[in-house]
N, C-alpha and C positions, 0 to 999 in steps of 0.2 A: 595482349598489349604489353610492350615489354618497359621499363620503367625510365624515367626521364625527367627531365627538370626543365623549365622555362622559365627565362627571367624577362624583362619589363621596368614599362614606365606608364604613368600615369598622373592625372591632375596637372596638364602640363608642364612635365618631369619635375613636379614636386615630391614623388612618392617614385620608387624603386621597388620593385616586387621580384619575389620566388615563390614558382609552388614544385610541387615534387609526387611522385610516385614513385614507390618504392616497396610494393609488395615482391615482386619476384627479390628481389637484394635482402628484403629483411627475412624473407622464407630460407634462402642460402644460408642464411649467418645462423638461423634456428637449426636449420638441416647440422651444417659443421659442428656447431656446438651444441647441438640435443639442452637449448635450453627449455625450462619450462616456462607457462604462458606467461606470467610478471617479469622473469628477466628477459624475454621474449621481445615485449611487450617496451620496456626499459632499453635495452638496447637497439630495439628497434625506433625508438623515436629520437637516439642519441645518433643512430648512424643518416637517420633521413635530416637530422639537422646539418650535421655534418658535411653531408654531400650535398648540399644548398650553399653553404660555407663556402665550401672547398670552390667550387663553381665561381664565389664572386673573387678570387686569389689571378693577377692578371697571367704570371709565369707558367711555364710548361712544366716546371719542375719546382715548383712550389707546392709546399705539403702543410697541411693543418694537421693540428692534433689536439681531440680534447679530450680532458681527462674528468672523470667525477669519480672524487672520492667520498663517501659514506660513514657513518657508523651502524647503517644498515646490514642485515642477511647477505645483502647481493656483494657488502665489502666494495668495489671499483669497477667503472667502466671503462673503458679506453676504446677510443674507435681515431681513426687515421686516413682524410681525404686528400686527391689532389684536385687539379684545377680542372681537370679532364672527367668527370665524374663519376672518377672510381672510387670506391670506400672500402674499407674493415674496420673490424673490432671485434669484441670478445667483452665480459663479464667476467670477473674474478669467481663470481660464483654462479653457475650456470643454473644451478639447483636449485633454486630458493621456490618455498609452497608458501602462499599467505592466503587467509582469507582474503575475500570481495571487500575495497573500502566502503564507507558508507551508503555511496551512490550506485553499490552493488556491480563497480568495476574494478579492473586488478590493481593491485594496489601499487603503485612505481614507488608513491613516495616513501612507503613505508618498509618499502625493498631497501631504497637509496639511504634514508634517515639521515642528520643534520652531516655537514659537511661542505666542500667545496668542489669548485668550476674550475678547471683552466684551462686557457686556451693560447697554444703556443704554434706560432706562425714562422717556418723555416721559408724565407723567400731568397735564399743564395746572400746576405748578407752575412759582415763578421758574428752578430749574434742575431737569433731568432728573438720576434715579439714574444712575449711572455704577458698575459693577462689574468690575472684569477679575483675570482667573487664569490663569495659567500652562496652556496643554494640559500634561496630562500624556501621553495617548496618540495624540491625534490623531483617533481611533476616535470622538468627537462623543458617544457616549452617556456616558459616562466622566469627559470633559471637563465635562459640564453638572453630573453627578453633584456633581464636584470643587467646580463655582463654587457651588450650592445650600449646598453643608455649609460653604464656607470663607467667600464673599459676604453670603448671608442666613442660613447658621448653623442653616439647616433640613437633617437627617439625609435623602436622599432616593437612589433606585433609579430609574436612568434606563435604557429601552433601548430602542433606536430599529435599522432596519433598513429596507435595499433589496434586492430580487432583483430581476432582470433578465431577460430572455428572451435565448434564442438570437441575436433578427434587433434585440440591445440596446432593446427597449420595455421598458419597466417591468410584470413580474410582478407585484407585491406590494411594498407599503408600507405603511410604521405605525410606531407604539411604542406605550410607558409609561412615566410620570411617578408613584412611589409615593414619600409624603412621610409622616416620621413627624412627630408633633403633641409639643407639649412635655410634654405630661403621659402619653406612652406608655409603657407599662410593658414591665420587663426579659422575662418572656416573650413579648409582642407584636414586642419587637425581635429577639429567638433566633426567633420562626418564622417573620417576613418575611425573617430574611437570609438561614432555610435555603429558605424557598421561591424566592426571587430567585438565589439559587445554581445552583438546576436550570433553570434556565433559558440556554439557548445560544445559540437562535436566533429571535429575535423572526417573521421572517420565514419560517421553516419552521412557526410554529404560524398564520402568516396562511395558509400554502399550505394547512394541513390543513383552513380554513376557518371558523378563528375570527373573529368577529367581534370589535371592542374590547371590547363585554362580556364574551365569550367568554377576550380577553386576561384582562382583571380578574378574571374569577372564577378562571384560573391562576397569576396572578400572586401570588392571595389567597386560595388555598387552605386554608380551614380557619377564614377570617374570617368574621364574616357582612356580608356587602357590598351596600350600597345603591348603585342608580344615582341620583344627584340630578337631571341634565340631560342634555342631547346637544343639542350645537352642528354645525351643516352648515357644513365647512370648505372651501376650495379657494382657487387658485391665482388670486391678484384682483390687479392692478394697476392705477390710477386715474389712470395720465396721459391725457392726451390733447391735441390738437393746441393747445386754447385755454392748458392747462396750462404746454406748453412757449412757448408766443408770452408768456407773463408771464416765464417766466426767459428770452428774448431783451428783453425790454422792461427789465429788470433790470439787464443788461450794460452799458447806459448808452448814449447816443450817438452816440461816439466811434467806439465796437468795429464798430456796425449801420452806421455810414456806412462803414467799412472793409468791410466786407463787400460793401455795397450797390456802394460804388465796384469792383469786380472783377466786378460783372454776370454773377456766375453763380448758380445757385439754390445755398442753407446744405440739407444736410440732418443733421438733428440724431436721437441715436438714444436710448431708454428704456435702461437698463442691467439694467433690473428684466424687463422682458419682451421688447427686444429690438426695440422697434416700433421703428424708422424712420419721421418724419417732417421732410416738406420745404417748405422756401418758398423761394415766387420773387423773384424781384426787388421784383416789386412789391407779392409782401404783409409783404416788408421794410421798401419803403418805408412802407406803410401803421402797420407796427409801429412806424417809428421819429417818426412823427405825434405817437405817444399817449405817447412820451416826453416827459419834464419836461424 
């Protein structure tokens, strides 16, 4: 089954809903970056929030980006959706080993350590939204929860999850995004927050084979819930070799004849997926041609 997102309404469109899968997309981004299972783990529930994000954005070329900075091991996340349910990202530190937290699962928070959220919304305007919140726990589901009610002042239920396999592949990935509407009424908010209460493990109800529908019809127990759409998500990055010869043509003159003068090949790398690419000498020289 290849991974997707479907959004919704519910409680006679009091409630707004997303769930998401996301194993193949967060297996990619492990694959690219040879992370281990915590930032694994961490970046994988950064990119499935993300690409739930990115989905409610109305433009074709409207881009989200959220960034988590740390004083943790893992140092920064950065992952980057558009409206169309493509996603990246990467970890600053792909490396990080921690012990099991208490609850003898990987530890994100302890990866992430105190720090902050942002979240910056390029929608073809003179300047992008710009929002940033304090993490409160590190734990990424939590954290978004926080920036939704404090940032955009929308009540919302975030929870996102990774499992791992033994030989560290990626098991299971996914979440949900449940937002209440301004006009929701006091019992509609009493039985999303007892239903979202019972809820522990995002990824133990992917194991038992829920599908995101599957998620939304638990998550929303007792609502009557429509699915409006389902978007085909995954793991997209768009550089490529022509891509990066415009940001060497950028750099300006100066830098390329420095380069050029030490006659060795530049090789320059994507941070988003991790590709490596290289030029020689001479298609240095050739790049520094079509400078001004």
């Amino acid at each position: 089954m290849s991974d997707y997102i479907v959004r919704g309404m519910a409680a006679n469109q009091q409630i707004r809903c997303f769930a998401a899968l996301t194993k193949e997309t967060v297996e990619t981004a492990r694959r690219d970056h040879n992370t281990s299972p915590v930032a694994t783990a961490a970046l994988g529930r950064l990119l499935t929030g993300g690409a739930m994000m990115g989905v409610m954005m109305k433009g074709d070329k409207d881009i989200l980006t959220l960034q988590i900075k740390g004083d943790g091991p893992i140092g920064g996340i950065t992952v980057t959706a558009d409206s169309q349910g493509k996603v990246k990202g990467y970890v600053n530190n792909p490396n990080v080993i921690l012990p099991a937290n208490s609850l003898g699962k990987l530890d994100v928070s302890g990866a992430i350590g105190t720090g902050s959220l942002q979240v910056i919304k390029d929608m073809g305007l003179k300047e992008p939204y710009i929002g940033q919140v304090d993490l409160m726990t590190g734990e990424i589901g939590d954290d978004l929860t926080y920036y939704f009610a404090t940032s955009e002042q929308v009540p919302s239920a975030v929870g996102l999850g990774v499992l791992m396999n033994k030989d560290n592949t990626v098991r299971q990935a996914g979440g949900f995004i449940v937002q209440l509407m301004p006009f929701a009424e006091e019992a509609t908010i009493a039985r999303l927050e007892e239903n979202v209460g019972k809820i522990h493990s995002v990824t133990a109800l992917l194991d038992q084979g829920l599908s995101p529908e599957g998620l939304l019809e638990t998550v929303l127990e007792g609502f009557d819930l429509e699915i409006n759409d389902r978007v085909d998500t995954e793991f997209y990055c768009n550089c490529s070799k022509e891509r990066v010869e415009k940001a060497l043509i950028s750099i300006g003159r100066k830098d390329l004849n420095e380069m050029i003068q030490e006659g060795k090949p530049v090789e320059l790398n994507c941070h988003f997926c991790n590709t490596n690419y290289t030029f020689s000498v001479e298609e240095l020289k050739q790049i520094l041609r079509k400078c001004k």
